[in-house]
N, C-alpha and C positions, 0 to 999 in steps of 0.2 A: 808432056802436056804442052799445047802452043802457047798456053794465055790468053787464047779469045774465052773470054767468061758468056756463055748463053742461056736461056732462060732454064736450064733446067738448074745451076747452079746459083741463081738469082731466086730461086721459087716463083718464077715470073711463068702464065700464059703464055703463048705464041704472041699473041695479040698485046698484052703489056708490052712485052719485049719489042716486037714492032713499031711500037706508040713510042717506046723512052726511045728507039734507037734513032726514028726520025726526029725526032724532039733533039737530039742530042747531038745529033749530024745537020742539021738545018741553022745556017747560022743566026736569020733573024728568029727564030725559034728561040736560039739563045739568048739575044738581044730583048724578045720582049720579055722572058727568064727573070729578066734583071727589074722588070716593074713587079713588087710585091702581092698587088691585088693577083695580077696575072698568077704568080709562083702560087699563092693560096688556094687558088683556084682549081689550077692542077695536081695539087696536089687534093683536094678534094674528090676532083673527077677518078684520079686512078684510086684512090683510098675504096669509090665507090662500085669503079669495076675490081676492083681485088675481092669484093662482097658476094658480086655475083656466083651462081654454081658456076665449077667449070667442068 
């Protein structure tokens, strides 16, 4: 195994997977991370595509 974890071991869509990965690689992405409304937010948003059918 390499150790890259990808969405199929995440139970992630193509598309989640995409979204965390730029999220996660983008530094001010991180930086606004760190404001809590922001973090609530996002975490809202994906909670609500995880909902969708895929």
């Amino acid at each position: 195994m390499s150790g890259i974890v990808g969405p199929i071991q995440l139970d992630l869509t193509k598309f989640e997977y995409a979204f965390y990965t730029a999220v996660a690689s983008n530094t001010s992405a991180r930086e606004l991370m760190q404001n809590n409304q922001l973090r609530e937010l996002t975490i809202v948003l994906a909670s609500t595509c995880g909902k969708t059918p895929r």
